[in-house]
N, C-alpha and C positions, 0 to 999 in steps of 0.2 A: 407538452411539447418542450423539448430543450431549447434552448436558444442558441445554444454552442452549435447547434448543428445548423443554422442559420449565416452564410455566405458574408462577409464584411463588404464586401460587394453592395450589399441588401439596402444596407443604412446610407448609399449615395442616390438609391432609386425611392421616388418619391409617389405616392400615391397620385393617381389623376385627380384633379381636380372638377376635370370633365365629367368625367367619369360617376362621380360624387354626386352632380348635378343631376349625372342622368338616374340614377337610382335612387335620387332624391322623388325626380318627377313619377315614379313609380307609385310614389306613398302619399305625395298627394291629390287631393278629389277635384277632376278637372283643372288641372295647372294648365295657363297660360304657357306654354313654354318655348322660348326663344334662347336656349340653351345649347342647344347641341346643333353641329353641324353636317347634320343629315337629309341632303335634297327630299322634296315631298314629293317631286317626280317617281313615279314604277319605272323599274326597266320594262323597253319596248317589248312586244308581245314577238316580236321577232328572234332578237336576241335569247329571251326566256324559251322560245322555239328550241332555237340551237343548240342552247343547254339540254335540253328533255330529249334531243335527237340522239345527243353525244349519249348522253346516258343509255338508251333504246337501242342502241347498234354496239354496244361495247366498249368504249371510250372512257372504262372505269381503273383503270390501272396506273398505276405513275407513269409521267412523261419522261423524257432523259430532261434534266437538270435544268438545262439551257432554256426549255420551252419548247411546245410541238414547232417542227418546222413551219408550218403555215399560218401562225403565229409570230413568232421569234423572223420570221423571213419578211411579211408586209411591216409590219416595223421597221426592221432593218431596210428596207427602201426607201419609206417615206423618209428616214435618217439618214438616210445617204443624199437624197434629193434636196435635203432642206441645208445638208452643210456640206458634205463634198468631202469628208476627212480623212485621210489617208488611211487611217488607226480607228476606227469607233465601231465596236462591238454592241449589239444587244443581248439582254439577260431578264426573260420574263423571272417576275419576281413573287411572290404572296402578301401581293398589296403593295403600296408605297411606302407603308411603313419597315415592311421586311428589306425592300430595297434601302431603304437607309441604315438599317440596322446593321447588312451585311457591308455596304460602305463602308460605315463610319469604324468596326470591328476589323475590317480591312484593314485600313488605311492609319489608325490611329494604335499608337503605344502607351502604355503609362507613362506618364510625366509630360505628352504633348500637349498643345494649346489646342482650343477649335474654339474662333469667333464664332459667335450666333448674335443676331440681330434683336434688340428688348425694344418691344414686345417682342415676344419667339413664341413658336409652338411648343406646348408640352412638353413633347417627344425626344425636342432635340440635346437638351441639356439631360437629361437619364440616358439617351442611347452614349452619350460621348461618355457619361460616369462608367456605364457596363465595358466601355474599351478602354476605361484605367483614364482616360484623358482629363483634360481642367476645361472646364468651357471659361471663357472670356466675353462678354458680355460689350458691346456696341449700341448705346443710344441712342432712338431716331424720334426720342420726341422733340418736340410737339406734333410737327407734321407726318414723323412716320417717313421721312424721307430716308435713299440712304448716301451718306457721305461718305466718299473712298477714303476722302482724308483721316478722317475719323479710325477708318479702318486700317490705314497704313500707320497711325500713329499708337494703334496697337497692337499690331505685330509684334514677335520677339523671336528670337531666335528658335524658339521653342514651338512656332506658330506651325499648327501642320493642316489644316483643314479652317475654309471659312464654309459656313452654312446660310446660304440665304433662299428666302421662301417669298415668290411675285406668282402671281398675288397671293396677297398673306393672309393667313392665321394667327393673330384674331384681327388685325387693322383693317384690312381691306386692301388696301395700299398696294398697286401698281409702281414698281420701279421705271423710271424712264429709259429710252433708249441708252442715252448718253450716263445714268449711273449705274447701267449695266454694264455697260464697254468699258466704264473705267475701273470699275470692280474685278473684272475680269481679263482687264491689262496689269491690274495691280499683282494679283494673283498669279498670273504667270510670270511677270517679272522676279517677284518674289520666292518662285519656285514654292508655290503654298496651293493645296488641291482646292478647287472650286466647286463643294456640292450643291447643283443646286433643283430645290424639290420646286416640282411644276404640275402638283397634281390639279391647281385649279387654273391651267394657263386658259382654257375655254373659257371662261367666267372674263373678259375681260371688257367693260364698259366704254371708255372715252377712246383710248389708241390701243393699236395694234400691242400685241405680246412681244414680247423681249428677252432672248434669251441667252447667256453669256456665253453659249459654246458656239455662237455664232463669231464670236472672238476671241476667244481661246479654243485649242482644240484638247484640252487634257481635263475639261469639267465631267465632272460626272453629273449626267443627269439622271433624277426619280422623276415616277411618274405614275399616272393610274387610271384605274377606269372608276374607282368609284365616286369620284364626285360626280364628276362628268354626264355616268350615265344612269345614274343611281345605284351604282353596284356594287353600297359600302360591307355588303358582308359577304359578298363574294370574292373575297382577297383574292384581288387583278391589279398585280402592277408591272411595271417591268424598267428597266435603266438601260443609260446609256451612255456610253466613257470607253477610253485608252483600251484598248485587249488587253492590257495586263494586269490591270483592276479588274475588270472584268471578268476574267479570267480566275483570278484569286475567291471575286465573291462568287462565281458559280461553284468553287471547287467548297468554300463555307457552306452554301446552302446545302451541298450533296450532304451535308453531315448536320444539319437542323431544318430548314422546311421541306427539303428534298425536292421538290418540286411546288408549284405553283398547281390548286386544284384542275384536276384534268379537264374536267366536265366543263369547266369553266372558261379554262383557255381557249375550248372550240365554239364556246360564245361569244368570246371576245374577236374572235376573226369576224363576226359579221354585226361586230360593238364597232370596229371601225368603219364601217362605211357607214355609219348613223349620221342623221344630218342635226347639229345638236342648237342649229340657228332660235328654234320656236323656245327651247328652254333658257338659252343665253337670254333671251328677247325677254322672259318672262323675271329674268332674274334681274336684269336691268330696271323692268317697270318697278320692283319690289325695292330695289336699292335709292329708285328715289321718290317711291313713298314714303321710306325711312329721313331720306334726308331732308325732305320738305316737312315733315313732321315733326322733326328734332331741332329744325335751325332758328328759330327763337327762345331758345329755354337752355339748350346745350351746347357746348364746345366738340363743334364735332368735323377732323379731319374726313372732308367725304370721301368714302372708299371710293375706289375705281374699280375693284377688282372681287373674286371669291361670293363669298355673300355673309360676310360680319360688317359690324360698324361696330366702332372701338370710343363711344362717348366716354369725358371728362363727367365727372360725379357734379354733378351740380350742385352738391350740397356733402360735407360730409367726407369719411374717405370710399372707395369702392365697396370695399366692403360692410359699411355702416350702410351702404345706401341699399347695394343688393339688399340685405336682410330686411330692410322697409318694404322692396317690393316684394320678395318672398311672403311678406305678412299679407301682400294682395294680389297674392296668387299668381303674379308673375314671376316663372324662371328667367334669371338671368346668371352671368358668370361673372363675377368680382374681378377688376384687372390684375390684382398680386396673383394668378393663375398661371399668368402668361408675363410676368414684368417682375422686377424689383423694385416695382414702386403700387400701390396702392391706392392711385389717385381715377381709376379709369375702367368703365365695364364694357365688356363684349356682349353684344347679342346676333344672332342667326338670324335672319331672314329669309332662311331656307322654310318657310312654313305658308299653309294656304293666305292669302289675301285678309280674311274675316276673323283671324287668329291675330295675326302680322295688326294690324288694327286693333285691336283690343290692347294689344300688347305697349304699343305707342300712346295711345290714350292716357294708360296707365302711367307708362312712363313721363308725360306730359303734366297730368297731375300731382305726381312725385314730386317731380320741379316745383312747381308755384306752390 
């Protein structure tokens, strides 16, 4: 293979780290694995229905771009009900992640800024390099909060996109009402786009979800069904922002995902009437078993939100430590995955109960 024929492009996008884990846990024999952020829930037999129906009646050929009507339309109401905006288009998408992709490839030039929030997801600092842009990097330890100030005091003229993620990947961490509003007064003041991914806004523990285009009306939001309803490898996602953003990423997708799988969109119309209270309930019980288990030995911001917790290394730096439990059979994810600092690991607690247990144990005797 030449290399010349390799994209300089290439050399800004970074292998998952995630990713890494998960093919790790492939090769080992019986891993403990609290790695990956993939609910243990099945999707409902109903849903799985719907798929197999769409299939069975014809429902195998591409959709128009936007999303089937009956789809792309209950959306679009419950988004008109929840904010009232003059302007706010929906755009089923091919997961959450394609929704940001065509976002951020939208919206973003070479040579512009795009905040993201450290800890950040993966995702978001490789999607801003493939649209030529510089990601800027914002702060929120120790607690993982987020501070407008902070974020105003690194804007620059250059600043074209902030990216922020409640509840988050990997922290857990629930934004409040009040540094929602002011992130997203900052941002329209600023004339600076507001993306904000909300694929795990159901997951939300102590208060209500919060979300910035309740005050501003020009955020784009991502969204999805896969955490939600476990339907991470049925890329189902869809956005929602300005028609003319909108409007641009539908006219993107016609010319890379094309559409959002078919079979799958006519799942998703009856993904949403699902009542998703008994999994939130169970995700809840799991979030604090972890944190009654961890609060003697570790430094640990309790999530609110998602289903990670983002503990301080107790010993070591993160990735000195993962490799210890690696050696006992525990997956976990080193924090420099997700940070420029090195001091902190994430684990999932998206896993059964008797796993989730083993898992802290270990963890537990790592410490002492």
């Amino acid at each position: 293979m030449n290399d010349a024929w390799i994209a300089d492009r290439m050399r800004l996008i970074e292998a998952s780290g995630i990713r890494t884990a998960f093919d790790m846990s492939k090769t080992m024999k019986d891993p403990i694995n609290l790695s990956i952020g993939l609910p243990d829930f099945d999707v409902v037999e109903t849903v799985k229905a719907a798929a197999i129906e769409a299939i069975r009646v014809g429902h195998n050929a591409y959709t128009v771009t936007q999303g089937i009507p009956e789809l792309r339309g209950k959306l679009q109401a419950a988004v008109d009900a929840e904010f009232r905006h003059a302007d706010r288009q929906v755009l089923i998408t091919s997961g959450t992640s394609g929704g940001l992709l065509l976002g951020l490839c939208c919206a973003v030039n070479p040579g512009d800024e795009v905040i993201i929030f450290d800890p950040y997801f993966v995702m978001y600092g490789n999607l801003v390099a493939l649209a030529g842009g510089t990601t800027v990097l914002v702060e929120t330890y120790p607690d993982f909060r987020i501070n407008p100030a902070r974020v105003a005091a690194a804007m620059t003229s250059r600043t074209k996109c902030v990216v922020v993620n409640s509840p988050a990947n990997p922290t857990g961490a629930v934004a409040s009402a009040d540094e929602v509003r002011r992130l997203a007064e900052l941002c329209r003041e600023r004339g600076v786009l507001l993306i904000s991914d909300e694929v795990y806004r159901a997951f939300c523990y102590d208060h209500p979800f919060a979300t910035p285009a309740t005050w501003n009306d020009e955020v784009l939001v991502v969204d999805g069904f896969s955490k939600a309803h476990g339907m991470t490898g049925w890329r189902l996602g869809f956005a929602h922002g300005p028609g003319r953003l909108i409007q641009e990423m539908a006219k993107l997708q016609q010319f890379s995902f094309v559409c959002a799988p078919s079979l799958v969109q006519y799942a998703g119309v009856v993904a949403l009437d699902q009542d998703l209270t008994a999994q939130v309930d169970a995700y809840r019980r799991k979030r604090d078993m972890v944190v009654e288990a961890l609060a003697d030995d570790f430094e640990l911001a309790a999530p609110a939100g998602a289903f990670y917790a983002f503990p301080r290394a107790p010993w070591g730096t993160g990735t000195e430590f993962v490799a210890e439990a690696i050696r006992h059979n525990l997956l976990i994810i080193p924090g420099n995955v997700f940070s420029r600092r090195d001091t902190h690991f994430r684990i999932s607690y998206a896993v059964d109960d008797a796993t989730l247990r083993r898992g802290l144990d270990i963890l537990r005797d790592l410490a002492r």
